[in-house]
C-alpha angles and dihedrals in degrees: 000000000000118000106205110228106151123143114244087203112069095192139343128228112193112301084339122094133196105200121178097250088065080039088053092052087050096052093044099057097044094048093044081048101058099029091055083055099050088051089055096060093040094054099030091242125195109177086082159008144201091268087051097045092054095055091041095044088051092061105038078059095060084037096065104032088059103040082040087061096032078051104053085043098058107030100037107026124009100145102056091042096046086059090046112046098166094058089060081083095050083103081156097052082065135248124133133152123221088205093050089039084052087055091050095044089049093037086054094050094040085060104040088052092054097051093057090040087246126151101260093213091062103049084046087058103049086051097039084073090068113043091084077068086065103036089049095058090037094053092045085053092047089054079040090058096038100245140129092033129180137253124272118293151174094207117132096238098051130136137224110213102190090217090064104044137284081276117119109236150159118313084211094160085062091048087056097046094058096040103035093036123022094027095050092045089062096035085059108039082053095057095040091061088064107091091217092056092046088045097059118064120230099014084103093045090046089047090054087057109044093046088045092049101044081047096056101035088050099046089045086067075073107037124084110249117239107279102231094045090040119173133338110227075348093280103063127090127219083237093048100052090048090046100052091071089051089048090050100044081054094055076058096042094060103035100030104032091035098057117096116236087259092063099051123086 
């Protein structure tokens, strides 16, 4: 049975600190940018280039890193940090919200299309292929820090993390990373090499959705819920309550917004 002991920070210089959670951001943004770009010159796309992407890319940055803080703040805690308004901008001490992260990122796009006078949809489903990217490298950071752990277990592949206790549990983190992440990147890709679902804005972005929420909804039977938001009806999850109206706009997104005007009644 492993006993998690790895070290969040990778090296220190002077009073600043790289840890692997900023590294997996890093990583994250680079890989979804060239890889967006791979898939633009496989496919012959037109909704965007590598002087648009930058620019893009730039301020879906700011986008989740703010919605991923105003997230946390209002879904998660919104008590301790209402009697605390400074901490809000401790982005370093953690606290960030997938969900909230999810606003900013759409917020950013949504504003950026309509500045260029671009269909938003399409420019959601060519960057929807490569948030697993993301999630993959977030969730794997967030084994690495020893956060989001599981329930209690007996499983042989169980993990004791010391903070909680010298008690094996879930290695949830490592469950999302491979459903959320690496599932959803081949699921996608997949799909996305199908012409009707590349001709029809939005299927890809609802697919993202629906494959992200069932994920998530699924791996939190066997996370710990955050202990000072605990359990709703003592089964539900803060992140499977917020995940069931994504699930469910991404039901829309695939049989509504994919549909061609011909098909409509």
């Amino acid at each position: 049975m492993y006993i998690h002991d790895l070290d969040p920070v990778i090296f220190n210089i002077g009073p600043l600190a790289l840890r692997w959670y900023s590294l997996a951001y890093i990583i994250s943004f680079i890989l979804g940018f060239y890889y967006i770009l791979f898939l633009v010159k496989k496919y012959s796309l037109k909704i965007t280039d590598h002087k648009d992407l930058e620019d893009l890319i730039f301020q879906i940055i700011c986008g989740v890193i703010i919605g991923g803080r105003v997230g946390y703040v209002l879904f998660y805690n919104f008590g301790y940090y209402f009697n605390n308004l400074l901490e809000i901008f401790y982005i370093w001490q953690g606290g960030m919200s997938f969900h909230g992260g999810m606003i900013g990122f759409t917020l950013a796009v949504l504003l950026h299309a309509k500045k260029l006078q671009k269909p938003f949809l399409a420019y959601m489903d060519i960057l929807a292929l490569a948030v697993p990217i993301g999630l993959f490298f977030g969730r794997i950071a967030n084994f690495i820090n020893g956060e989001l752990y599981g329930r209690v277990t007996s499983v042989k592949w169980a993990v004791i993390f010391p903070e909680a206790g010298l008690v094996a549990r879930h290695p949830t983190q490592l469950y999302e990373a491979f459903f959320e992440g690496l599932v959803a990147f081949i699921i996608l890709y997949y799909l996305y090499s199908k012409a009707a679902f590349r001709a029809k804005s939005g299927k890809i972005a609802g697919s993202f959705l629906v494959i992200y929420s069932a994920s998530r909804i699924f791996v939190e039977f066997f996370r710990v819920a955050d202990s000072q938001i605990g359990y709703f009806f003592d089964i539900f999850t803060m992140g499977q309550i917020l995940s069931l109206p994504m699930f469910c706009l991404g039901i829309y997104l695939i049989f509504y917004h994919g549909q061609s005007s011909q098909q409509k009644n």
